[in-house]
TORMIDO-397452 format. One record per residue (C-alpha): residue number from 1; residue in three letters; x, y, z. Coordinates in pm, whole numbers, plus 32768, in hexadecimal, padded with zeros to 4 digits. Layout:
N
[NUM, ALA, [X, Y, Z]]
...
This chain:
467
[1, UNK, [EB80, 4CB2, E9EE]]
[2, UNK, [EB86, 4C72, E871]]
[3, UNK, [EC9B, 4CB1, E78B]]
[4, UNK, [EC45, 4DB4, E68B]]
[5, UNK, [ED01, 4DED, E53E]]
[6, UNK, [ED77, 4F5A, E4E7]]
[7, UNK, [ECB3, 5004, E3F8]]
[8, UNK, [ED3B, 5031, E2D3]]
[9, UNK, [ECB0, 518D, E296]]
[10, UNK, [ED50, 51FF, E3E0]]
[11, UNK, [EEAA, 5167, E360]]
[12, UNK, [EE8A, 5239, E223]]
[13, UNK, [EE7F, 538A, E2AB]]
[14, UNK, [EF35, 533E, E3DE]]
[15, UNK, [F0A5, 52A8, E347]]
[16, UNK, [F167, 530B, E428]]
[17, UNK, [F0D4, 52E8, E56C]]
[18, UNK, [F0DF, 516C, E52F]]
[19, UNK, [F24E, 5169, E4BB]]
[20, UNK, [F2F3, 5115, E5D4]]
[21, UNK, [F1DE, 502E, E658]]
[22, UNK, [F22F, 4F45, E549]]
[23, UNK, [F179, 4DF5, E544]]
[24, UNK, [F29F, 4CBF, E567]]
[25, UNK, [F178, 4BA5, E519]]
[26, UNK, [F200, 4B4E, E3EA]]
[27, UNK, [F30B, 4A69, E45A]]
[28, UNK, [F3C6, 49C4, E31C]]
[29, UNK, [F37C, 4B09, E23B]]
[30, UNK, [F2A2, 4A4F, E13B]]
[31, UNK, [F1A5, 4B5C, E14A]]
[32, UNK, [F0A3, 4ACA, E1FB]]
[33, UNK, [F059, 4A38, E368]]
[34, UNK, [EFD3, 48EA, E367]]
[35, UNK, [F039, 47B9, E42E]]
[36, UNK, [F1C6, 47C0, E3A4]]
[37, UNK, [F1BF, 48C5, E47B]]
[38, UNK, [F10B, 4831, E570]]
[39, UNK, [F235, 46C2, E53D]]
[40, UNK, [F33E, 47E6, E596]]
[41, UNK, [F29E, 485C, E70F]]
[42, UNK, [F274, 4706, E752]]
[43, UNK, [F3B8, 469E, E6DF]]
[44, UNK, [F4DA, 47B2, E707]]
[45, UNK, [F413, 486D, E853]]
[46, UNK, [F329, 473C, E90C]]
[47, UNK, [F414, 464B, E8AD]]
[48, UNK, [F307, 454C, E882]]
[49, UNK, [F280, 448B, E73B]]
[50, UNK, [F159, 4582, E6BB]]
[51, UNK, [F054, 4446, E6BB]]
[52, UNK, [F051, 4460, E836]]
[53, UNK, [F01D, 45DD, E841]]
[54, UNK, [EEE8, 4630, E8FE]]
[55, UNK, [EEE3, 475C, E81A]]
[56, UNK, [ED95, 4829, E8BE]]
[57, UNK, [EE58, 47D2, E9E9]]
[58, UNK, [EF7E, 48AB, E9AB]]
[59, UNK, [EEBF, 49B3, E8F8]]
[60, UNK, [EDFA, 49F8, EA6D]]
[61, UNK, [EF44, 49E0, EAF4]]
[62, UNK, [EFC5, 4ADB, EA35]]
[63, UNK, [EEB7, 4BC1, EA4D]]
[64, UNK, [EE6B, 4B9B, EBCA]]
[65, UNK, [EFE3, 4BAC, EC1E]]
[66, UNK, [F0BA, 4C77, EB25]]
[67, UNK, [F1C0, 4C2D, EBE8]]
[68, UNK, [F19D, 4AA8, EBB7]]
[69, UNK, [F1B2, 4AFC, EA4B]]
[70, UNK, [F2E3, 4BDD, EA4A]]
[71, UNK, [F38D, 4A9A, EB4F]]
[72, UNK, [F32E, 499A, EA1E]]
[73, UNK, [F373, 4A84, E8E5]]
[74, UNK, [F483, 4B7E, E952]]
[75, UNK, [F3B2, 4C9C, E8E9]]
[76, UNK, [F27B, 4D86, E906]]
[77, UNK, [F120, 4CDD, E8C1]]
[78, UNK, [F0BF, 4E21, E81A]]
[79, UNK, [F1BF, 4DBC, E713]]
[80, UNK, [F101, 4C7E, E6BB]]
[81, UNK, [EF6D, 4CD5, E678]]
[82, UNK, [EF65, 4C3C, E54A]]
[83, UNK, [EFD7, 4AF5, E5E4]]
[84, UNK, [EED9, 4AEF, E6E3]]
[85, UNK, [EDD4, 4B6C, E61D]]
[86, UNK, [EE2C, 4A09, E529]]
[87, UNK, [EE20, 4954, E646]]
[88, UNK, [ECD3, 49B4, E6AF]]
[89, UNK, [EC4D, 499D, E556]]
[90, UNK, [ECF7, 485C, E4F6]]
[91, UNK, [ECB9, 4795, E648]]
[92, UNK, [EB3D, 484F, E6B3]]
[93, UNK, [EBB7, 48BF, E7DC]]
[94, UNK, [EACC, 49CB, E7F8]]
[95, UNK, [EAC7, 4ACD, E943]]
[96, UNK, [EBC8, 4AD6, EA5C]]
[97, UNK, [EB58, 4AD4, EBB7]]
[98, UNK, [EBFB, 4BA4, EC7A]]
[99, UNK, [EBA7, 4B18, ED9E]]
[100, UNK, [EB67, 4B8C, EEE4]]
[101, UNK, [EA39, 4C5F, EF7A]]
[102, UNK, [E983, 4D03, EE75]]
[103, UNK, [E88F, 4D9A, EF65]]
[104, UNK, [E92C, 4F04, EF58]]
[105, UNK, [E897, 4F6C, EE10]]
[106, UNK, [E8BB, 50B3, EDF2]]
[107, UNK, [EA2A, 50B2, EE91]]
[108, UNK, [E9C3, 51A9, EF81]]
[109, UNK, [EA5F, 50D2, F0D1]]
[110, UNK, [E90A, 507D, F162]]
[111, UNK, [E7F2, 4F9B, F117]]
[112, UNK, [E6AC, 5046, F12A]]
[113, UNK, [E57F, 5094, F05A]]
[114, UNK, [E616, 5100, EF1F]]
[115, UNK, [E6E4, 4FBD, EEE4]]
[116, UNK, [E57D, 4EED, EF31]]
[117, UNK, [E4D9, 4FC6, EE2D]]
[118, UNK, [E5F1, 4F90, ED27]]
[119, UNK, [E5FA, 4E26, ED82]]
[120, UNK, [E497, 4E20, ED74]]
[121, UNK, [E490, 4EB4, EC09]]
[122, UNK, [E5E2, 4E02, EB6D]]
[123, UNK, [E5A3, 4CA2, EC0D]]
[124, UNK, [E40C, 4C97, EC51]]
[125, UNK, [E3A0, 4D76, EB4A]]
[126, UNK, [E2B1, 4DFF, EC0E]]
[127, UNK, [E285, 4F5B, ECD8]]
[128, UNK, [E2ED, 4F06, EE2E]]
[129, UNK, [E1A8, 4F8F, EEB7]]
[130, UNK, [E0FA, 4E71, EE41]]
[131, UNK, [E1C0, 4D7E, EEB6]]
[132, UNK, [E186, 4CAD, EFFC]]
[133, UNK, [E2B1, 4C92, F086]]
[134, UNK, [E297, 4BA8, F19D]]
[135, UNK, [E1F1, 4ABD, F080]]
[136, UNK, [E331, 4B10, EFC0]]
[137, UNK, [E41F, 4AE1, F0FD]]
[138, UNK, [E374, 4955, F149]]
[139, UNK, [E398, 48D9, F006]]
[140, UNK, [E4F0, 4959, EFDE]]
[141, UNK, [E55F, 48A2, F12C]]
[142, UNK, [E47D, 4762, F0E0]]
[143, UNK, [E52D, 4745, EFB4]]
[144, UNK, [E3F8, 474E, EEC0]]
[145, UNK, [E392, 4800, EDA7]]
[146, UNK, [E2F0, 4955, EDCE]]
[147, UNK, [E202, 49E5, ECC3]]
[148, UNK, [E25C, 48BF, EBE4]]
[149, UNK, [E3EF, 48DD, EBFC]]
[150, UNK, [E4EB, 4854, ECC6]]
[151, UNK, [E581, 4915, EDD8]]
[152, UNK, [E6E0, 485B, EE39]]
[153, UNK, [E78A, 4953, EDC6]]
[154, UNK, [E701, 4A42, EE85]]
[155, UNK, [E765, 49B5, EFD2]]
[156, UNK, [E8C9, 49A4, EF68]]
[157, UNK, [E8F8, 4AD8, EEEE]]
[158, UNK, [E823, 4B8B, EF86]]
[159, UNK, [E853, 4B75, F102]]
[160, UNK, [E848, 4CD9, F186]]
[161, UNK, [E707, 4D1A, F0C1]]
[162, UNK, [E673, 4BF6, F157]]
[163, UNK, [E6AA, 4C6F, F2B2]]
[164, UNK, [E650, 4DBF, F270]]
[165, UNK, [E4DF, 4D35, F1E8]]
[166, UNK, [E4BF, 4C62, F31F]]
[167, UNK, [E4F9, 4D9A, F402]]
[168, UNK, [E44A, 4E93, F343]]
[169, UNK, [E311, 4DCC, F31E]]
[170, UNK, [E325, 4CFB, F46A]]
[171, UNK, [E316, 4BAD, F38B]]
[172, UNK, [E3CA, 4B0C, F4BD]]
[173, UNK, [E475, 49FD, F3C3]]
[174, UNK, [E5DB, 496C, F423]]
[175, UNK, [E6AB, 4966, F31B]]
[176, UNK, [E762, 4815, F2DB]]
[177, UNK, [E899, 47E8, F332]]
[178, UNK, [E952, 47BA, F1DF]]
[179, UNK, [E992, 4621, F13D]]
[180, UNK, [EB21, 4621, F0ED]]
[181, UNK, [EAD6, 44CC, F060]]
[182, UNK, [E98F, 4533, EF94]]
[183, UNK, [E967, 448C, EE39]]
[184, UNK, [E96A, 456F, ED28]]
[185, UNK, [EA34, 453E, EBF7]]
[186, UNK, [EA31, 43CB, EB14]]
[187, UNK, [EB4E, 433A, EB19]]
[188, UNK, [EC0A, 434E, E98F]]
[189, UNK, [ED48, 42B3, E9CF]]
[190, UNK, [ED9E, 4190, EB10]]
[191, UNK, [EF0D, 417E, EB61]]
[192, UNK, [EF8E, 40FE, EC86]]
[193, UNK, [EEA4, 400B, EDA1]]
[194, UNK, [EECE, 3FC2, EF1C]]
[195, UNK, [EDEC, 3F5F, F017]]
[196, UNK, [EDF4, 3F40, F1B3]]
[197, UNK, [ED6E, 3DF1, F217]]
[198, UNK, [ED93, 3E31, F39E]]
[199, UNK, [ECF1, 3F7A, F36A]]
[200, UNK, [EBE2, 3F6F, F26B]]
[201, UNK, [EB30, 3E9D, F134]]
[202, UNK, [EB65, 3FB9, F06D]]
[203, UNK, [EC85, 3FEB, EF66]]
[204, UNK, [ED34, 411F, EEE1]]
[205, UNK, [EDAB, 4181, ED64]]
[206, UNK, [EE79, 4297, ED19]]
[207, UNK, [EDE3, 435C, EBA1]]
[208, UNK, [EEF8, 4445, EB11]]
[209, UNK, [EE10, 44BA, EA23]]
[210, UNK, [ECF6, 452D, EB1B]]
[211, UNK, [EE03, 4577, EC07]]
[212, UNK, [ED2D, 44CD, ED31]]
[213, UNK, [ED58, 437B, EE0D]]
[214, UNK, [EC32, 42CE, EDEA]]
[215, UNK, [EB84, 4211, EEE7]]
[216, UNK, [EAEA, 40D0, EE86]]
[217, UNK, [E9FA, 3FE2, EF86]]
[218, UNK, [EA13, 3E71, EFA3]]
[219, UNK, [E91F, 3E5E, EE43]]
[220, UNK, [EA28, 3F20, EDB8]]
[221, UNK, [E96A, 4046, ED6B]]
[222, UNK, [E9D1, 417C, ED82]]
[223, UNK, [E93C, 4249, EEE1]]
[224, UNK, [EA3B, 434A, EF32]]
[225, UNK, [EB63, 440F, EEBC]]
[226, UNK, [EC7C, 44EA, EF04]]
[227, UNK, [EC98, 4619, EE17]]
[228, UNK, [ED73, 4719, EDEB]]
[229, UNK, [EEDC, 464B, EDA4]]
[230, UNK, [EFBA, 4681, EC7C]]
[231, UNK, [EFEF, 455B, EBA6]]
[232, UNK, [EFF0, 444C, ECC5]]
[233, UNK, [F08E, 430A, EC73]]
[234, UNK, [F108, 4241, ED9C]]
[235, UNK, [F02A, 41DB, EEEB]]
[236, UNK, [F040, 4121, EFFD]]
[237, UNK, [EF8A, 4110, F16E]]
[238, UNK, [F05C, 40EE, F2AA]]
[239, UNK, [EFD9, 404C, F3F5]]
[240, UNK, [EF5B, 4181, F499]]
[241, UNK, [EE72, 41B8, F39D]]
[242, UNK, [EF3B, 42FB, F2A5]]
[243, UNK, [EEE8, 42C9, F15D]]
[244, UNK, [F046, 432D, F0B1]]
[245, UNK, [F032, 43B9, EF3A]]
[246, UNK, [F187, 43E6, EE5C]]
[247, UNK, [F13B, 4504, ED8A]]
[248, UNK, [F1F4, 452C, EC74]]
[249, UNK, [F16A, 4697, EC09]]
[250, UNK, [F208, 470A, ED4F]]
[251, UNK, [F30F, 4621, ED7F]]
[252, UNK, [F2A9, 459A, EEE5]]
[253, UNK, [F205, 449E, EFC7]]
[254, UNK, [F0DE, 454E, F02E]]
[255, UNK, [F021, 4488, F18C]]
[256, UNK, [EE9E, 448F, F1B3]]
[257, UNK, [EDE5, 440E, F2B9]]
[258, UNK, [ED35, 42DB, F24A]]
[259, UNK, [EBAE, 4346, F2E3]]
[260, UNK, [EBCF, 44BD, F2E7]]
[261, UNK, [ECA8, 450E, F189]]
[262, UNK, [ED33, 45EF, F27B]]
[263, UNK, [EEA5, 4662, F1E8]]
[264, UNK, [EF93, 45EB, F2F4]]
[265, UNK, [F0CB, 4609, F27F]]
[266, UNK, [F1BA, 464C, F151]]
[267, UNK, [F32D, 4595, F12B]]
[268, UNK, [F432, 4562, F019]]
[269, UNK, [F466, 46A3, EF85]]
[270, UNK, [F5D6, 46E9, EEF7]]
[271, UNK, [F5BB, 4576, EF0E]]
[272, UNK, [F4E7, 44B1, EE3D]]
[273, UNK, [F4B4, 44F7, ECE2]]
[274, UNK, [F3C0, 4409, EC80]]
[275, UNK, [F308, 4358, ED34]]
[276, UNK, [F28B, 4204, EC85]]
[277, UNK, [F21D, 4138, ED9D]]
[278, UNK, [F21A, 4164, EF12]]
[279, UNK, [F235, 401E, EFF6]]
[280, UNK, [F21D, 3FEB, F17B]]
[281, UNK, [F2DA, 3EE9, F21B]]
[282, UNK, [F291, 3E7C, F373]]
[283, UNK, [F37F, 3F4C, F41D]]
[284, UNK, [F2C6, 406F, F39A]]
[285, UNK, [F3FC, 40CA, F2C6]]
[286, UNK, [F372, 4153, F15E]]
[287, UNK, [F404, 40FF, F02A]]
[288, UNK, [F3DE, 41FA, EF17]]
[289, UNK, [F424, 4170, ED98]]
[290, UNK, [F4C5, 42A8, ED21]]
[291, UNK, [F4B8, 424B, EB8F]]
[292, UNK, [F572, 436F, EB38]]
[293, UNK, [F68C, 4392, EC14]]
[294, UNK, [F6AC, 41FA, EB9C]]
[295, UNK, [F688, 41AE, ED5F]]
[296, UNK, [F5C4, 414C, EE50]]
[297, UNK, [F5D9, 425B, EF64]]
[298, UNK, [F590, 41AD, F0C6]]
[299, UNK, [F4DF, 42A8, F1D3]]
[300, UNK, [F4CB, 4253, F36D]]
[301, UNK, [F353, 426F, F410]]
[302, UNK, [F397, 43E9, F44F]]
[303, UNK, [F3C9, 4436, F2CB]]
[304, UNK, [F559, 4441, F31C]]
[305, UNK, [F60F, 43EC, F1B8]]
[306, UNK, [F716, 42A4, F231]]
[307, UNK, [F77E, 41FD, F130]]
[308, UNK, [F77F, 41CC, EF8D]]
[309, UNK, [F77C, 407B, EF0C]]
[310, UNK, [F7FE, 4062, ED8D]]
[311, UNK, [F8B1, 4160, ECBC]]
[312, UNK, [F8AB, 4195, EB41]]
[313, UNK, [F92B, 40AE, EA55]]
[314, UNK, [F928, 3F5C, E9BA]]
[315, UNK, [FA06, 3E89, EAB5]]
[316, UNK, [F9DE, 3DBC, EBD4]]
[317, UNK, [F913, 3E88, ECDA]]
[318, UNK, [F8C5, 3FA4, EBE3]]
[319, UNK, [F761, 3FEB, EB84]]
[320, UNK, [F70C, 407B, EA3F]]
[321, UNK, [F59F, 4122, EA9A]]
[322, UNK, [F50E, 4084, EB83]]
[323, UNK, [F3C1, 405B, EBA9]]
[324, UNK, [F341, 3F9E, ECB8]]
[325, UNK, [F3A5, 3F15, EE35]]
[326, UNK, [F328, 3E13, EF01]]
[327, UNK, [F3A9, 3D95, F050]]
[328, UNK, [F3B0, 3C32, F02A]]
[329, UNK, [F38A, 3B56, F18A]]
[330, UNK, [F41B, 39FF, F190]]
[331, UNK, [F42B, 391A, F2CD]]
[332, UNK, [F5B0, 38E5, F34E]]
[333, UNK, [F52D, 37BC, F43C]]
[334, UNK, [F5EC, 37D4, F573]]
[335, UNK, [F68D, 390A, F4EE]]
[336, UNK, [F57A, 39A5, F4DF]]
[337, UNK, [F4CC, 3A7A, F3A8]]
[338, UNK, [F5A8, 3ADC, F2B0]]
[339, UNK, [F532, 3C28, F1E7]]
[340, UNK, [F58A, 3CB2, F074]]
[341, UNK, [F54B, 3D9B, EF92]]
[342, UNK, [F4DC, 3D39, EE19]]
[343, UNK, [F4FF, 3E67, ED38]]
[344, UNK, [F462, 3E44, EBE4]]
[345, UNK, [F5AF, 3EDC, EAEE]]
[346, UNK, [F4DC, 3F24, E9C6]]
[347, UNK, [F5F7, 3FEE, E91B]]
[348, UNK, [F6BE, 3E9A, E919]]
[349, UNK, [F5A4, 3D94, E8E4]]
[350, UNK, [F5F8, 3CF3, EA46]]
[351, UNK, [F59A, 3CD2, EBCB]]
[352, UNK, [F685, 3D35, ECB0]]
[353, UNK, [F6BC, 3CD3, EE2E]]
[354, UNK, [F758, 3D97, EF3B]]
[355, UNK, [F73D, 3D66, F0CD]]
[356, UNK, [F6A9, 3E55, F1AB]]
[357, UNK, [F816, 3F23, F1DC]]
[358, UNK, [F83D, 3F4A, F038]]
[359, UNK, [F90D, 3E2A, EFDA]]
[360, UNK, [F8B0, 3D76, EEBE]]
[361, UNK, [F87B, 3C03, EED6]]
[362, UNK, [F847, 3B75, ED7F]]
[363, UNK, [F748, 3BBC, EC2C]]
[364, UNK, [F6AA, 3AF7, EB1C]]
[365, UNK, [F686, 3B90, E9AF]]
[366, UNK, [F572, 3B55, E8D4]]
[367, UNK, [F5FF, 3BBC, E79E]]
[368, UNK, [F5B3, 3AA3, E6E3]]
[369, UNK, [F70E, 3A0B, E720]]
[370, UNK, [F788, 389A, E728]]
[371, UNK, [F754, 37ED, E860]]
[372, UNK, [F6F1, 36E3, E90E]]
[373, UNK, [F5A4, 370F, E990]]
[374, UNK, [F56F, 384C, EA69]]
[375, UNK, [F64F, 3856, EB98]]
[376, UNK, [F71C, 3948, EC8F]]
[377, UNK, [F843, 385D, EC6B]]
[378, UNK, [F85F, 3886, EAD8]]
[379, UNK, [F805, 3A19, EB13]]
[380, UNK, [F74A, 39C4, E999]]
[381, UNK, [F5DA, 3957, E92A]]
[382, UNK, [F55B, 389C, E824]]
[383, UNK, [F3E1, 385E, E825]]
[384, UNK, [F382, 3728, E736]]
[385, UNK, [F255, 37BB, E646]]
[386, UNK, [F231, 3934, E725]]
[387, UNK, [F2F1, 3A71, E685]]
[388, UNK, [F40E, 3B2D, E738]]
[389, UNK, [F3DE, 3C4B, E803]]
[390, UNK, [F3C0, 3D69, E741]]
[391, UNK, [F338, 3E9B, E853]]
[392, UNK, [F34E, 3E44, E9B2]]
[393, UNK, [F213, 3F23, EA8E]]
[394, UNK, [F1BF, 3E6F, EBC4]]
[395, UNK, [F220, 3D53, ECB5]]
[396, UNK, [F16F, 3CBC, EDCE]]
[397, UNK, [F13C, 3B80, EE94]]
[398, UNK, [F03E, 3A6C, EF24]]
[399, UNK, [F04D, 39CD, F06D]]
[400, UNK, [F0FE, 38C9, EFB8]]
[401, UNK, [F20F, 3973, EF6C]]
[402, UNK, [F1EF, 3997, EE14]]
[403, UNK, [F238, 3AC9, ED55]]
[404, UNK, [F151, 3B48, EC5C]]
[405, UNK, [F200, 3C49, EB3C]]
[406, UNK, [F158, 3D29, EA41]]
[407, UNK, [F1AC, 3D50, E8F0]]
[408, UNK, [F100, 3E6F, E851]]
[409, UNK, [F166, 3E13, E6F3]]
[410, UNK, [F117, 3CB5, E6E9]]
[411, UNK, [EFD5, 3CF6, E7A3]]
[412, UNK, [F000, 3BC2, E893]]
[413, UNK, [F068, 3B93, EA07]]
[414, UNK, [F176, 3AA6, EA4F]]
[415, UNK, [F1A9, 39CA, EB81]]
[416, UNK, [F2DD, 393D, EC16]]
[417, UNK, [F329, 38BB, ED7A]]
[418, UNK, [F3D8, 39D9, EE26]]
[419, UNK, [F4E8, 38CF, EEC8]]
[420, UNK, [F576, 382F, EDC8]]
[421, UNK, [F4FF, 38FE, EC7F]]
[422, UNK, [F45A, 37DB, EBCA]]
[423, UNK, [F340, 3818, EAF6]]
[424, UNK, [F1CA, 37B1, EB25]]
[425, UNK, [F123, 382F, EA40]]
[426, UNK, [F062, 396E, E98F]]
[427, UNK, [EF02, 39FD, E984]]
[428, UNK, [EE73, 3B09, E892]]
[429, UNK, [EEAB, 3B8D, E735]]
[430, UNK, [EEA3, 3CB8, E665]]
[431, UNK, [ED24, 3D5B, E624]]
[432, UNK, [EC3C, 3E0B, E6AB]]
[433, UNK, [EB47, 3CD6, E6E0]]
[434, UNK, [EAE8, 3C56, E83D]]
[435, UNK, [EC2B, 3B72, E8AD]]
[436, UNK, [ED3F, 3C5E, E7CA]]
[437, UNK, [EDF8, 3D71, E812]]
[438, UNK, [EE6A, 3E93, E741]]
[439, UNK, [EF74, 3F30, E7E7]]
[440, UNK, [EF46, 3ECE, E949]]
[441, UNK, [EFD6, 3FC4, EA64]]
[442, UNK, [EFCF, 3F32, EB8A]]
[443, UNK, [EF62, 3DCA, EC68]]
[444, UNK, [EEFE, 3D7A, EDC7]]
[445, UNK, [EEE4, 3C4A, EE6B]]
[446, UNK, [EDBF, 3C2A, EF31]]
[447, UNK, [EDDE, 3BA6, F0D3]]
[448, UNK, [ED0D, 3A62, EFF5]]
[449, UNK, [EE26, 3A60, EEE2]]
[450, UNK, [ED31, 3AFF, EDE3]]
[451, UNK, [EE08, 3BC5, ECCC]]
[452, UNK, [ED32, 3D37, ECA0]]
[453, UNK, [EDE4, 3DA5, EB40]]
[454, UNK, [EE0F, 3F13, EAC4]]
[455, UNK, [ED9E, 3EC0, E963]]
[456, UNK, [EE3D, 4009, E8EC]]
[457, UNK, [ED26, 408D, E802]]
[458, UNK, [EC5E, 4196, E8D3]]
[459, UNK, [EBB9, 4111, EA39]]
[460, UNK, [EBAC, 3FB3, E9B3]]
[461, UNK, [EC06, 3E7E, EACD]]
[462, UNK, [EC0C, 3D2C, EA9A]]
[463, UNK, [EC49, 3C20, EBB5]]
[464, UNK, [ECC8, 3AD4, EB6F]]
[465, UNK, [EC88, 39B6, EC62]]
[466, UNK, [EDBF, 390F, ED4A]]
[467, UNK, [EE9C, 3831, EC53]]
C-alpha cells in the first residue's frame, strides 16, 4: 500500500466534498509540513525525543492499524495524509506490507486458477501456461532463486498458493515449517545486550530502530532475529530459557522462547511505562527499569506485579529516571549471600541501592562533587584526572565484584568495587575509532570478565579485555 497525494485537479472541481475531510498535517500552522511538524508528534503525542523516532515505523503503524494511530494522535488518520505522505518522502519508506496471505488475489474466498494466473502475470511476468510449476514450487521451498530472482518472499507470503501448486500439480514438496528466528533485516541501531551462559554462546541486542532482537553467535555475528516488536529497549533471559523483551512502543514485557521465537507470553501492561532494562535475579523475580514512571517495577516468576522500588524525586531513595538495574550478589560468610539492587539514577547523576523488599541502603553521586576518593560511606565521588558523570546508561558487574558504569556523554566506562564504592579505574573515550565509544548504550560482562560495549553509533561493538 503506497500513500498517494490528492490530485489537485480533483480538489478544484470537487471543493466541497473535501471540506469536511480537512487535512490536520500541518501542526504549528506555518504553512508547510516538514519535520517541526514531525518535533510536535514526537513530542506533545509519543512523548519521546524525535531523534529516536523510528519514523517508517509509525507510518506502517498507522496505516496497518488506524486504530493505533487514532490511540497515539487522538484523531482520524484520514485527517493527516499529508503527514504521512512527508514521512514517506522524507525518510524513503517506500510500500507498506500489509502482511498476511496474499495468495487470494482476486478476493474471491478461494485459491484456484485465476489467482495462479494473476500471480503468474504480476509476480513472474509470464503467462502461467508456460510456467513449470513444480520447478517454480522447489525453488521457492529450497530457498533459491528461480528464473534469476529470489523467491523468499514468496514462501512467506504466499503460503496457500504454495499448497495449492503442490496439489494441483502433484509436486509432492513439504513446505517448511516457518523460521521465527530467521535473519532478515541489518541491524541500524543496538540498544540494550544480555546473554544466557548456562543456556547458550549466543548473545541478544534489542534495535528500537529495526524494531527486532537480534541474535548474535559466539563470533558475534549476527544469525537470527526476532521481528515484529515496537521500539524494544530492555532484555533479559531467565533460566528456563524465555527470552523477555520490554517494549516500549507497546508498553510491555513481551516473553519469547529462546530456540523457537515462539511468543510465550505478554506482562506489565497498565504497569510499566518504559521499559529501559530488564534484569533476572536468581529467584527468577524480574526487575523492570521503568525510566518514565522514575521506578523500578519488580514482577514474581508468574509475571505477578509485587513490588516498586524508588519513586520520583531528588531525595534519599528517589530516582529521577532511571535507567538501569542490576542485582548485585555479595558473600555474607556465615550469614550467608547477601543480595542488592544497584539502580543507575541518571536523572540525579548517582547510583542508588535498595534490598530485595525496596528499602534503600545507601548511594554515591558522581556529580563532580568534593570528596574523598569514591566511597559508600562519603555518599560523594571525586575521580583524580576522570570527568564527572554526566548520563548514566548501564551498570553491570565481574566475578570480582566490581561494577562497571556507562557514561554515554563522556564516552568511557567506569569501574568501581561494588562493596565499598572505590574507584579502579576507566576504559574508552569518545570516537568512532576502534577502542572509543560515541554514545555507548549498553555493557555486558562476559562469564570470562570480557566488557562487550554498545558503541552507540549504528551496530558497532567493541570489547575491552578484563582490567
Amino acid at each position: 500500500m503506497r500513500c498517494r497525494w490528492i490530485p489537485l485537479l480533483l480538489m478544484a472541481w470537487a471543493p466541497f466534498a473535501f471540506a469536511a475531510n480537512i487535512d490536520k498535517s500541518d501542526l504549528n500552522g506555518d504553512g508547510s509540513v516538514d519535520d517541526q511538524d514531525l518535533d510536535i508528534v514526537a513530542t506533545v503525542y509519543l512523548e519521546e525525543d524525535p531523534s529516536t523516532v523510528d519514523w517508517c515505523n509509525f507510518r506502517e503503524s498507522s496505516i496497518l492499524n488506524p486504530k493505533y494511530f487514532r490511540r497515539v494522535m487522538q484523531d482520524s488518520i484520514k485527517h493527516y495524509q499529508a503527514l504521512l505522505d512527508y514521512i514517506n518522502v522524507a525518510y524513503g519508506c517506500d510500500a507498506v506490507d500489509p502482511g498476511g496471505d496474499l495468495s487470494d488475489l482476486n478476493e474471491d474466498g478461494v485459491v484456484d486458477l485465476d489467482d495462479l494466473a494473476l500471480f503468474s502475470t504480476n509476480y513472474l511476468q509470464k503467462n502461467w501456461e508456460t510456467v513449470d510449476w513444480c520447478v517454480f514450487h522447489g525453488a521457492v521451498l529450497a530457498g533459491a532463486d528461480y528464473d534469476g530472482k529470489p523467491t523468499s518472499y514468496y514462501l512467506t507470503n504466499f503460503v496457500e498458493l504454495l499448497e495449492f501448486i503442490n496439489l494441483q500439480f502433484n509436486c509432492g514438496g513439504v513446505p517448511p515449517q516457518p523460521d521465527n528466528l530467521a535473519l532478515e533485516n541489518t541491524p541500524r541501531f543496538l540498544g540494550r545486550i544480555t546473554n544466557a551462559p548456562l543456556l547458550s554462546a549466543d548473545s541478544y541486542i534489542t534495535d528500537a530502530l529495526t524494531g527486532s532482537l537480534f541474535i548474535y553467535d559466539e563470533f558475534l555475528v549476527p544469525k537470527g532475529e526476532i521481528k515484529g516488536l515496537n521500539r524494544p529497549l530492555g532484555v533479559a533471559v531467565d533460566a528456563q530459557g524465555r527470552i523477555l523483551i520490554g517494549n516500549n512502543g507497546r508498553a510491555n514485557v513481551e516473553v519469547f522462547d529462546l530456540a523457537t521465537g515462539d511468543l510465550l507470553a505478554v506482562f506489565g501492561q497498565g504497569i510499566v511505562t518504559t521499559p529501559n532494562a530488564i534484569t533476572v535475579d536468581d529467584f527468577g523475580y524480574i526487575y523492570v527499569t521503568d525510566s518514565r514512571s522514575n521506578t523500578v517495577k519488580v514482577f514474581d516468576p508468574a509475571y505477578n506485579h509485587v513490588r516498586t522500588i524508588g519513586r520520583p524525586g531528588e531525595g534519599e531513595a528517589d530516582l529521577m529516571f532511571p535507567i538501569d538495574t542490576e542485582v548485585v550478589v555479595s558473600s555474607g560468610g556465615g550469614t550467608g549471600s547477601v543480595y542488592e539492587v544497584f539502580v543507575a539514577d541518571q536523572g540525579n547523576d548517582r547510583i542508588q541501592v535498595f534490598d530485595l523488599e525496596g528499602n534503600w541502603q545507601r548511594s554515591i553521586t558522581f556529580a563532580g562533587t568534593d570528596g574523598v576518593g569514591c566511597n559508600w560511606f562519603t555518599g560523594v565521588c571525586d575521580i583524580p584526572g576522570a570527568p564527572p558523570f554526566y548520563h548514566l546508561t548501564a551498570i553491570d558487574t565481574d566475578s570480582l565484584g566490581q561494577l562497571y558504569v556507562v557514561d554515554s556523554f563522556s564516552g568511557v566506562v567506569f569501574i568501581f568495587d561494588a562493596a565499598d564504592g572505590s574507584y579502579k579505574g576507566l576504559y574508552g573515550e569518545y570516537g568512532t575509532a576502534p577502542g572509543q565509544l560515541r554514545v555507548p548504550t549498553d555493557v555486558l560482562i562476559s562469564p570470562t570478565d570480557m566488557a562487550i560495549v554498545l558503541a552507540g553509533d549504528g551496530d558497532r561493538i567493541e570489547i575491552f579485555t578484563p582490567q
